[in-house]
DRENTORKOL-3810 file (N, C-alpha, C; in nm, 4 decimals):
REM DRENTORKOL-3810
@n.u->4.9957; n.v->0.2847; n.w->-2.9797; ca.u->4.9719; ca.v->0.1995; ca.w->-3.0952; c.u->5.0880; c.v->0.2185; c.w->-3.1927
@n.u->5.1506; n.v->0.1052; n.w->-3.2247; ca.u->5.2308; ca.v->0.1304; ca.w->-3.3115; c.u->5.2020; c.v->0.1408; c.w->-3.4812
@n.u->5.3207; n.v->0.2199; n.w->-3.5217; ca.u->5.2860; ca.v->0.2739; ca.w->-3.6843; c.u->5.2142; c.v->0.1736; c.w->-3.7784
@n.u->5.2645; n.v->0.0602; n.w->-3.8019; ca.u->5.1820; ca.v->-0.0537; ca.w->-3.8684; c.u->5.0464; c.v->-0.0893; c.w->-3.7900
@n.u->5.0201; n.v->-0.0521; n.w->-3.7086; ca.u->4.8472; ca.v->-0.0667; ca.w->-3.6480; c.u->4.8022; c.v->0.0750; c.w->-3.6944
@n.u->4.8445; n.v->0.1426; n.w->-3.6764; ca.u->4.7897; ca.v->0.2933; ca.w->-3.6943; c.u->4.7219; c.v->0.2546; c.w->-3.8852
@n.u->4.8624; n.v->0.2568; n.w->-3.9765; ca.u->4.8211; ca.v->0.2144; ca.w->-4.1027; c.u->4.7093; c.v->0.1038; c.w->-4.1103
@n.u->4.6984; n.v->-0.0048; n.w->-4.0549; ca.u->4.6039; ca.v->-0.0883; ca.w->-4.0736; c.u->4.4526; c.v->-0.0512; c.w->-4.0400
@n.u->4.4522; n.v->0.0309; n.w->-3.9379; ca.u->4.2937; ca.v->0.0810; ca.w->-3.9007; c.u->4.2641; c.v->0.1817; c.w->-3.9567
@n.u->4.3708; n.v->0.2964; n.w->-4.0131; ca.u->4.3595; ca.v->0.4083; ca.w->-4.0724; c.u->4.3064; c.v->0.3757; c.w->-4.2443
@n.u->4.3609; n.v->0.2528; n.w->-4.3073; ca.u->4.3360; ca.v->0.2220; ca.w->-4.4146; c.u->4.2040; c.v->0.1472; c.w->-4.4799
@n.u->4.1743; n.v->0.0976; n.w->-4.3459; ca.u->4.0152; ca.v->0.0251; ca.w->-4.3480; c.u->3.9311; c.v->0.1122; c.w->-4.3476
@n.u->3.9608; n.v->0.2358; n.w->-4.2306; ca.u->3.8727; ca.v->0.3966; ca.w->-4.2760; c.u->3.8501; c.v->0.4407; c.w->-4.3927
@n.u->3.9997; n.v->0.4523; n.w->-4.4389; ca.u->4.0569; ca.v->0.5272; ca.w->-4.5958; c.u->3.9067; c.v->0.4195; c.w->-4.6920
@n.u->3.9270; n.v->0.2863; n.w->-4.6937; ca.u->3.8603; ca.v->0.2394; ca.w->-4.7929; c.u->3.7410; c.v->0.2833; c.w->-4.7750
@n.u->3.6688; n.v->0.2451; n.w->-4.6733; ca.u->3.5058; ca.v->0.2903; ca.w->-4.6339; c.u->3.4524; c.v->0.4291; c.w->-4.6424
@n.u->3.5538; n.v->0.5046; n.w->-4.6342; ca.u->3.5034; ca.v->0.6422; ca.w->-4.6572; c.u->3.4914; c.v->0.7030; c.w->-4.8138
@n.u->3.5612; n.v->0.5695; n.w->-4.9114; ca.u->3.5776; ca.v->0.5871; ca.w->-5.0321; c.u->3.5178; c.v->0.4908; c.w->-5.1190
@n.u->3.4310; n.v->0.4037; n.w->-5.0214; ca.u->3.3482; ca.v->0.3292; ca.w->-5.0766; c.u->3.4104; c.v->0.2254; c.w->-5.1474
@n.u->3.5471; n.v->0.2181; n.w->-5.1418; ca.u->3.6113; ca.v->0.1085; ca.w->-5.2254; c.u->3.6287; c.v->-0.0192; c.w->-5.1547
@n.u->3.5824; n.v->-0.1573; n.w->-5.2303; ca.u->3.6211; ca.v->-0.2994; ca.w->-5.1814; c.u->3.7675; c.v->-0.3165; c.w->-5.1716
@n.u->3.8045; n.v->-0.4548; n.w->-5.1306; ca.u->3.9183; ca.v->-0.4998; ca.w->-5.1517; c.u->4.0025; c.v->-0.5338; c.w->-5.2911
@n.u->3.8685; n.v->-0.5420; n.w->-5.3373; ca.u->3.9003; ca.v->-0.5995; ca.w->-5.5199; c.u->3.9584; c.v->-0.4481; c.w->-5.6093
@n.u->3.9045; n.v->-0.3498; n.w->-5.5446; ca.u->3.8948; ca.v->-0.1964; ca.w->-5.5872; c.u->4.0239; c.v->-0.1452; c.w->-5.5358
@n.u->4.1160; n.v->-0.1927; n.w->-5.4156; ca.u->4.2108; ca.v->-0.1354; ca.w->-5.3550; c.u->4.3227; c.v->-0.2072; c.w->-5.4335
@n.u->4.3072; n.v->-0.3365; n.w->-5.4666; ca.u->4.3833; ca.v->-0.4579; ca.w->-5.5306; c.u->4.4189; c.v->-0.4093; c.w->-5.6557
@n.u->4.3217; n.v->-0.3405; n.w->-5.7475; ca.u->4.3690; ca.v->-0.3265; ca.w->-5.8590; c.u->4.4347; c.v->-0.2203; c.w->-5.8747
@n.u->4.3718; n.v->-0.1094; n.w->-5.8002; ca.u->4.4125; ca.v->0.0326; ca.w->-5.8275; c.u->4.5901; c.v->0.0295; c.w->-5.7392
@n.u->4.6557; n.v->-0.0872; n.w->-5.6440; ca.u->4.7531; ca.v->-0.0464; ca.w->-5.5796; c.u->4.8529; c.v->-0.1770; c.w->-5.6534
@n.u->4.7802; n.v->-0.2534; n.w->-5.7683; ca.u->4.7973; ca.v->-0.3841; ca.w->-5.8911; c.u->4.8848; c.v->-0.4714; c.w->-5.7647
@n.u->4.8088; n.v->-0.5236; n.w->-5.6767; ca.u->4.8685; ca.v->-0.6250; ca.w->-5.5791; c.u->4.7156; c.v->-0.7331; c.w->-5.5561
@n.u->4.7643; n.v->-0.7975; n.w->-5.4881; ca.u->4.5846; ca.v->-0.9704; ca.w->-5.4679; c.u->4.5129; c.v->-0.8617; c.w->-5.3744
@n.u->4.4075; n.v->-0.9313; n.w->-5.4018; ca.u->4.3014; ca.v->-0.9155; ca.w->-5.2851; c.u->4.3402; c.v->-0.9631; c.w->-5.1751
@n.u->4.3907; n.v->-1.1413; n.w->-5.2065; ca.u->4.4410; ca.v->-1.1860; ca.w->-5.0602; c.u->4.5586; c.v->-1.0811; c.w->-4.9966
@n.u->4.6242; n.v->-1.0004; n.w->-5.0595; ca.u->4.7314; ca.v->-0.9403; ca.w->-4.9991; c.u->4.6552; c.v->-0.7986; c.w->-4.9411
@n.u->4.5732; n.v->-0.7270; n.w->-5.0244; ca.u->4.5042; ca.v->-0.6708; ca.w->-4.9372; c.u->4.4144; c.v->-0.6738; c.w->-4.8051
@n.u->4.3905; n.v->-0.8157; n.w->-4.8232; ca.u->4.3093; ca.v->-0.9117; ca.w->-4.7348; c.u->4.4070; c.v->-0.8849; c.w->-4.5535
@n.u->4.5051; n.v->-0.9630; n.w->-4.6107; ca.u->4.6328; ca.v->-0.9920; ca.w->-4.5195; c.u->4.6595; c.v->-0.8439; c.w->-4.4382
@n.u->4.6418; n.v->-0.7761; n.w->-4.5426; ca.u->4.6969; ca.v->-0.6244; ca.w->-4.4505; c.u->4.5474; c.v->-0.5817; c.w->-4.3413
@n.u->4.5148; n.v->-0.5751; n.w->-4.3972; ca.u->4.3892; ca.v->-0.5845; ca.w->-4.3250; c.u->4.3282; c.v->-0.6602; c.w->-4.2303
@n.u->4.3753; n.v->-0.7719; n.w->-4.1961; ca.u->4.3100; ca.v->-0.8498; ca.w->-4.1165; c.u->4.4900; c.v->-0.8534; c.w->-3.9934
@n.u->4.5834; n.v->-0.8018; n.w->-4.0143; ca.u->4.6759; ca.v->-0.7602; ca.w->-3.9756; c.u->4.7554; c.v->-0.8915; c.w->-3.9731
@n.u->4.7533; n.v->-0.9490; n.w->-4.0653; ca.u->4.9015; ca.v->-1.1131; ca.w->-4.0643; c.u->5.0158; c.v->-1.0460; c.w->-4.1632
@n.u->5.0141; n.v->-0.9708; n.w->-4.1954; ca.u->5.0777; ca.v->-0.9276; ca.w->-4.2844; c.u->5.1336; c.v->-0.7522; c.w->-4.2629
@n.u->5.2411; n.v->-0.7358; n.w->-4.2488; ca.u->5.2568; ca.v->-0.5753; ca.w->-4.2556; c.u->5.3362; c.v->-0.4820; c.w->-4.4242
@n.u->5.2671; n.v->-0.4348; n.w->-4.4337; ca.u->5.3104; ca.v->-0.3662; ca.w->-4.6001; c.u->5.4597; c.v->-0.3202; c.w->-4.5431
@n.u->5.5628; n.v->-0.3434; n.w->-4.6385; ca.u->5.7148; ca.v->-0.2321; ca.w->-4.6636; c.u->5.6645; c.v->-0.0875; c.w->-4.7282
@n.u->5.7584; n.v->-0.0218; n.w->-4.6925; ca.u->5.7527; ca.v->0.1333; ca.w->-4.7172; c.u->5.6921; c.v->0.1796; c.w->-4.8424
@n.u->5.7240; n.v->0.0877; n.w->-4.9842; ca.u->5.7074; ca.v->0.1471; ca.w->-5.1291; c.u->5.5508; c.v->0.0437; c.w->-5.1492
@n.u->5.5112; n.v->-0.0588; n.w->-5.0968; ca.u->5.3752; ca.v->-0.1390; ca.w->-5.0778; c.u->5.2789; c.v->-0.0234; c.w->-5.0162
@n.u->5.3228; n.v->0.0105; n.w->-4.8786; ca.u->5.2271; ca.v->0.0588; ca.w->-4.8023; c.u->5.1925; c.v->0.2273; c.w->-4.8831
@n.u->5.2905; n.v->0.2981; n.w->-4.9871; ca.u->5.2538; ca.v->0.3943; ca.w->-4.9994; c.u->5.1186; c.v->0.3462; c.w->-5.1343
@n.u->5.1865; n.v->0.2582; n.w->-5.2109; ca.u->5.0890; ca.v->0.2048; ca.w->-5.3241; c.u->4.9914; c.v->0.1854; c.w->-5.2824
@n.u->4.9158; n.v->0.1182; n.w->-5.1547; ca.u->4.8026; ca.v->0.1090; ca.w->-5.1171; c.u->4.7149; c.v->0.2500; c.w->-5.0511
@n.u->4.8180; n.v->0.3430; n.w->-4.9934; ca.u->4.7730; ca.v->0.4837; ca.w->-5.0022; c.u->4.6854; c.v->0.5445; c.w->-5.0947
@n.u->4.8164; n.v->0.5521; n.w->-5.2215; ca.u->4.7563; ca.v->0.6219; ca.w->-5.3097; c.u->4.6345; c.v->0.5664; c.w->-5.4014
@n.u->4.6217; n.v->0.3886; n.w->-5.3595; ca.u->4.5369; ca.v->0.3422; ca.w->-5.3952; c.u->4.3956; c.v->0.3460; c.w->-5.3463
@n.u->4.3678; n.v->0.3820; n.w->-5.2071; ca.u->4.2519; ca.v->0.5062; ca.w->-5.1591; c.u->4.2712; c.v->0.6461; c.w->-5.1070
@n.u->4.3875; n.v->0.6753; n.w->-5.2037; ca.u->4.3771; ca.v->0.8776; ca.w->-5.2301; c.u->4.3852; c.v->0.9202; c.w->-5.1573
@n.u->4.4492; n.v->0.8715; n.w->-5.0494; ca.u->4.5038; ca.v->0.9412; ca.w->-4.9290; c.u->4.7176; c.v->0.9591; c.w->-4.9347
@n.u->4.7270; n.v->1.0255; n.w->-4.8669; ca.u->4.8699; ca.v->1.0354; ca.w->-4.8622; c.u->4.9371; c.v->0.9370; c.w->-4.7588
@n.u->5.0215; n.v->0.8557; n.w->-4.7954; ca.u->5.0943; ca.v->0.7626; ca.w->-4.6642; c.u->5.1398; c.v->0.8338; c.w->-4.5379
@n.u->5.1707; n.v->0.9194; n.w->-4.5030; ca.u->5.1549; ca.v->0.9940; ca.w->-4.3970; c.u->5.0554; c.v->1.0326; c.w->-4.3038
@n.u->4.9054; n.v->1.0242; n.w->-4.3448; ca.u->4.8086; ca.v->1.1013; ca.w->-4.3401; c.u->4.7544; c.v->0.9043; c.w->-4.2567
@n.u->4.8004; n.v->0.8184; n.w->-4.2897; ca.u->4.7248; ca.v->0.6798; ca.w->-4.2558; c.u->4.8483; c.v->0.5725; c.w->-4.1486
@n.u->4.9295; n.v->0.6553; n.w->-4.1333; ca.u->5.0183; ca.v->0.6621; ca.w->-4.0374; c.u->4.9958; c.v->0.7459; c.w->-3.9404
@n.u->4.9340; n.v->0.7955; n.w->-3.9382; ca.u->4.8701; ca.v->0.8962; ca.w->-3.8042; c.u->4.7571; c.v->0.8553; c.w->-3.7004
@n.u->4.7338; n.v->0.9083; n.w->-3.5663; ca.u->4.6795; ca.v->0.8044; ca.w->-3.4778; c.u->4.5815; c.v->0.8182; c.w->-3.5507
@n.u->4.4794; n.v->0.7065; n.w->-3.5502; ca.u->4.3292; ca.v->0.6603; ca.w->-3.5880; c.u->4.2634; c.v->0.7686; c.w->-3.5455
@n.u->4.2311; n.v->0.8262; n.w->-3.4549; ca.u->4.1533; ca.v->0.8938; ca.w->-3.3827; c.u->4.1458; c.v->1.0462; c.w->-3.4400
@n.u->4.2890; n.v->1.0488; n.w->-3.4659; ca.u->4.3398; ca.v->1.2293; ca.w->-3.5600; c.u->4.2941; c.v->1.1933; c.w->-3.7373
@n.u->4.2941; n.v->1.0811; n.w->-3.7367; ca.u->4.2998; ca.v->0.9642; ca.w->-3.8965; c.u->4.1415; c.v->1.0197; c.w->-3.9108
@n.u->4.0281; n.v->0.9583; n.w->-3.8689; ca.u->3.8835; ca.v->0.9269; ca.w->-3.8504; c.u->3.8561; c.v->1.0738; c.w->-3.8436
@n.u->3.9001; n.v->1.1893; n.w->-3.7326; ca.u->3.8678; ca.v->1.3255; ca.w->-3.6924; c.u->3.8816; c.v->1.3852; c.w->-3.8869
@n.u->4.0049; n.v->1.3729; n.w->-3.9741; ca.u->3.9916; ca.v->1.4620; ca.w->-4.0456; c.u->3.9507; c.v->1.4057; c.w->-4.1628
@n.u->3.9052; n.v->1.2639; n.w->-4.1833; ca.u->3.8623; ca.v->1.1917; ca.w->-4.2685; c.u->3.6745; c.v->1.2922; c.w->-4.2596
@n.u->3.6427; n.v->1.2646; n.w->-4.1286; ca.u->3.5059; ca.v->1.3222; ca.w->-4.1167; c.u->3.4894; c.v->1.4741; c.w->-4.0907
@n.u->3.5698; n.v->1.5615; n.w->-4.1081; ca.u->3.5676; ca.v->1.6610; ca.w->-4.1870; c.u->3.5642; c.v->1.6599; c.w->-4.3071
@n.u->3.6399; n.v->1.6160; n.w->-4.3587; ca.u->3.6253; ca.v->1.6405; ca.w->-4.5031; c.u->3.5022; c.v->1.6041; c.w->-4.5744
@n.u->3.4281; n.v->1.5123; n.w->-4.5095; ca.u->3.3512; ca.v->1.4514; ca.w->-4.5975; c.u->3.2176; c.v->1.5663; c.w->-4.5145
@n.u->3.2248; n.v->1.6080; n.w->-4.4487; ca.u->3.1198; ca.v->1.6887; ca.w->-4.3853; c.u->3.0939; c.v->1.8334; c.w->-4.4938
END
């Protein structure tokens, strides 16, 4: 899976595990909903200084949502355990 899929499924985690909407990711990363929309539904891939803003916009580190889904989901559900 490549890095921009990894971010896109890792970030839909990131939100749900943080209970935040699209409207909630939009403001806190000050970009549209439709653009959060877009990343998410994958027509759209974030640039380097976008994709970290939407990071820190569900409190995760851009590194950490660049990582496979599977290692992504494993330490997301630790933590919350």
């Amino acid at each position: 899976m490549a890095a921009q899929d990894n971010f896109r499924v890792n970030f839909r985690v990131a939100m749900e595990s943080r209970s935040l909407s699209q409207r909630d990711v939009a403001e806190r990363a000050e970009t549209s909903v439709s653009y959060v929309n877009r990343v998410l539904q994958g027509h759209t891939t974030p640039g380097l200084d976008q994709a970290d803003k939407l990071a820190r916009a569900v409190s995760f580190p851009l590194i950490a949502l660049l990582d496979s889904p599977k290692s992504f989901s494993e330490s997301v559900l630790t933590a919350v355990a």
